[in-house]
N, C-alpha and C positions, 0 to 999 in steps of 0.2 A: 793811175794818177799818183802822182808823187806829193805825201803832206807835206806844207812847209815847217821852216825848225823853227818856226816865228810863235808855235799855238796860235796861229790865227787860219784856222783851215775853214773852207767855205764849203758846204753842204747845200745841197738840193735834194729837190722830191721831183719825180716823175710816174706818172700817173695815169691811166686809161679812167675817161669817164664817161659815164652812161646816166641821163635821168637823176644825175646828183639834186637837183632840184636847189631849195632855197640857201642848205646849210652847206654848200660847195663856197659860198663866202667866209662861214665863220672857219671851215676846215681850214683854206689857207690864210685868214689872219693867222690864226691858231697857230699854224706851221711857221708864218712869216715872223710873228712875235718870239718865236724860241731860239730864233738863228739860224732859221733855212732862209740862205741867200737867195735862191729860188725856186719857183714850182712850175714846171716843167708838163704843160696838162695835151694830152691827145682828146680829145672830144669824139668817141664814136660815132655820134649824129649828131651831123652838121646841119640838123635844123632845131639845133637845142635852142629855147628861145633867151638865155643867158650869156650863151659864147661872148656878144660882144661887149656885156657888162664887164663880163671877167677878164677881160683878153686887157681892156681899159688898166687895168688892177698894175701898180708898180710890184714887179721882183715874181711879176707871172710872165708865160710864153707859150702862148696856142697855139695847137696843129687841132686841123680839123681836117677828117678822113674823108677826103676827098681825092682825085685822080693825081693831083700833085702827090699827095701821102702816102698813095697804092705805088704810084712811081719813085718815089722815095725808098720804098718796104725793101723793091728788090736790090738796092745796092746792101740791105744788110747780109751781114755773115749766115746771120741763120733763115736768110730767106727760103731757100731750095728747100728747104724742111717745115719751114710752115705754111707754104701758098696754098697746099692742094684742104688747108684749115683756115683760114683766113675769115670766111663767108660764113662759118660756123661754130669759131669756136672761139672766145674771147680772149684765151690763153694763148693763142696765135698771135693775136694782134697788139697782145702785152709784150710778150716778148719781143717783136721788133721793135712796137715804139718805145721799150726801154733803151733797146743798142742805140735807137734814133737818140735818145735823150741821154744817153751817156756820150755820145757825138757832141753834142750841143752844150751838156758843162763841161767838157774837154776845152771847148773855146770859146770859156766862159773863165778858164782857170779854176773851175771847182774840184776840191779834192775828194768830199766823199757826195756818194751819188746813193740814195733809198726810196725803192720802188714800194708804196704800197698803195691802195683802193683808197678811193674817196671814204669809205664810210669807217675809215683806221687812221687814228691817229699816232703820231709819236710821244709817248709818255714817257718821262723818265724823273719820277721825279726826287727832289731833293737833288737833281745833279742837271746841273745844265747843260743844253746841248753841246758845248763849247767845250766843257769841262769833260763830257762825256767823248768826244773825240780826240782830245789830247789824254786819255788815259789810255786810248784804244791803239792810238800812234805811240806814245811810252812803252807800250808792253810790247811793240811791232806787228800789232796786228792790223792787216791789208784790207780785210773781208769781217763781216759781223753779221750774222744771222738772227732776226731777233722773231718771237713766238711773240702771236695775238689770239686775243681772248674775244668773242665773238658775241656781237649785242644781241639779247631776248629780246624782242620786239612785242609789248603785253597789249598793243593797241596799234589801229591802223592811221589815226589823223596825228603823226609827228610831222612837227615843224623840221625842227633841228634835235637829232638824235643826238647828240651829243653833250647836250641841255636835258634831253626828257629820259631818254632810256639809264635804268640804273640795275637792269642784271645780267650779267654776263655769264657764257659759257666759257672756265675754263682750260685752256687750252690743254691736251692729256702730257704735252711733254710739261706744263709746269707743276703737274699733280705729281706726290709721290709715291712711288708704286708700294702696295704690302707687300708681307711674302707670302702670298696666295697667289701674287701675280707674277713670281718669277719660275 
């Protein structure tokens, strides 16, 4: 995808979800309020009893995996390499419906495209998402890799994790190593 020279470049999320339950709402305000033009959601089961709340929602776009969806998988590039995992492995079906969803902001005119899980959000703070991709397009960077920190869950009745959980597992690449450990 080519940014424009305008700093007005559009951003989406694309997403495999499972069981997101109540706080699959505030995730994409969440997302929608920072300047992701859109959220781009694969629904693993299609008998999530939310789909048609959310599908309602402006600046969202549901696929739900169904035989249309399975029919779909095989025009992608990396089909042949993940069918015979499909049925068992979640990482299979991320990856295609990501190329499906990079398909889809392509002709949508979106310039950057960021795959992560429902229970991750996009933090960046003190810099707006806005601000945070015309820095990434000034320095000519195409691709951005970013590390997340992984919620301790201290209790089983959450609402919205996002509200109640407040400890996290550091991610090892943002610790820094002693020299004990080189």
């Amino acid at each position: 995808m080519n940014p424009p020279v305008d700093g007005t470049a559009k951003a989406a999320i694309v997403a495999t979800v499972r069981d997101a339950g109540d706080f699959l709402g505030f995730w994409i305000q969440y997302h929608l309020s920072i300047g992701f033009s859109k959220i781009i959601l694969f629904f693993d089961d299609p008998t999530e009893t939310y789909i048609s709340k959310i599908s309602r929602l402006n600046g969202v776009i549901v696929f739900i995996s169904d035989a249309g969806l399975r029919e779909r998988r095989k025009s992608c590039r990396l089909y042949a390499y993940n069918k015979k995992f499909l049925d068992t492995h979640v990482m299979a079906r991320q990856v295609l419906n990501a190329e499906i969803g990079i398909g889809v902001a392509r002709e949508l005119d979106t310039d950057w495209i960021l795959h992560i899980d429902c229970d991750e959000l996009f933090y960046s703070p003190g810099v707006s998402l806005a601000r945070h991709i015309s820095e990434l397009e000034q320095k000519g960077i195409n691709h951005q890799a970013y590390i997340n920190h992984e919620a301790v869950v201290d209790k089983l009745d959450i609402k919205n994790m996002f509200e109640e959980v407040t400890l996290f597992k550091k991610n090892i690449r943002a610790l820094k190593r002693s020299r004990s450990d080189c």
